[in-house]
N, C-alpha and C positions, 0 to 999 in steps of 0.2 A: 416402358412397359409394353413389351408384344401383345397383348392380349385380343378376343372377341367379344360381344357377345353374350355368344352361347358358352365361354368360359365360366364369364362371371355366373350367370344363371344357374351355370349346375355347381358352381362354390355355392353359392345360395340358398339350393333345394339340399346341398350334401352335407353343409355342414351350419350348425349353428350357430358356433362357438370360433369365428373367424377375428384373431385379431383387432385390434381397434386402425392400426397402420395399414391392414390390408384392405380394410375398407374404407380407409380414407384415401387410398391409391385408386382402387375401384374407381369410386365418386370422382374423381379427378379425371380418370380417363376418358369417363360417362359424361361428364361435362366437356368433356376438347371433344368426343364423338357429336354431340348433340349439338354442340358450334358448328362441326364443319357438314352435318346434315345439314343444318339450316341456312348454313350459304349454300350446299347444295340446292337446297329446297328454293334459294331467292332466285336462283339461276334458271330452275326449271319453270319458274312461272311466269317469269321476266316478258313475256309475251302474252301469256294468258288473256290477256283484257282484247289484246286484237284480237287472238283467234280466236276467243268465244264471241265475240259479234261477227266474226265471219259464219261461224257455227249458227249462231242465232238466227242468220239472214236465212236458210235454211232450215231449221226446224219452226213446230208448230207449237212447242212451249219450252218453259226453263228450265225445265227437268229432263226433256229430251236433249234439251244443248248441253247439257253436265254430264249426263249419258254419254253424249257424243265427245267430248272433251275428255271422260274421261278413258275413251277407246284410244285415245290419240296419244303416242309414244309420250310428246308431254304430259300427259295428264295420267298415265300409268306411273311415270317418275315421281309425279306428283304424290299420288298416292302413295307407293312405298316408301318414298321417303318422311311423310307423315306416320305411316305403320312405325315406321324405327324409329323418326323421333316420339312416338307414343309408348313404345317398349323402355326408350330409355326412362322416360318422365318416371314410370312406375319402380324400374330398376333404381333409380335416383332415391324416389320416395321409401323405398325398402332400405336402401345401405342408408338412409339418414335415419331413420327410426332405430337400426341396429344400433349406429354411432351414439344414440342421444339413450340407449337403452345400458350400453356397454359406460356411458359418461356416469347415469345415474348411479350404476353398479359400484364404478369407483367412490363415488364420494356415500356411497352407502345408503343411499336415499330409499329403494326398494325393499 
């Protein structure tokens, strides 16, 4: 499944009435994306602990050295790659409520 994204997001905002398969396709993707974020993510910080006490040796508090860390090519990775895996978390929790909404539907619960 080629997909992004900002695919699924505007499936989501455009329609309501998606499939029960398509959004288990979704959630599957969302999950192997949000894996390979967070091996991204272990990569980019993989150093973190030295360079913020190099940072630290240098500033005058610990909000200044997380400022400063996060000016630093690592720690901009760092961040965006937290932003996505946060978009997905919420994309996750949305195609699972539709899934458990489209389950109720069938067995006629609602």
């Amino acid at each position: 499944m080629n997909t992004t994204i900002a695919e699924i997001v505007e499936a989501l905002r455009a329609n309501t009435d998606i499939p029960p398969r398509t959004l288990v396709e979704f959630h599957s993707w969302c999950v192997g994306e949000y894996s390979y974020l967070a091996a991204k993510l272990e990569q980019a910080v993989n150093n973190k602990p030295t360079e913020w006490l190099l940072l630290r040796d240098e500033s005058k508090s610990v909000s200044e050295t997380d400022r400063k860390w996060q000016a630093t090519p690592q720690g901009m990775e760092e961040g965006k790659l937290r932003r996505q895996m946060k978009v997905l978390e919420k994309i996750m929790s949305s195609l699972r409520l539709r899934l458990m909404i489209k389950d109720q539907e069938a067995r006629n619960i609602m």
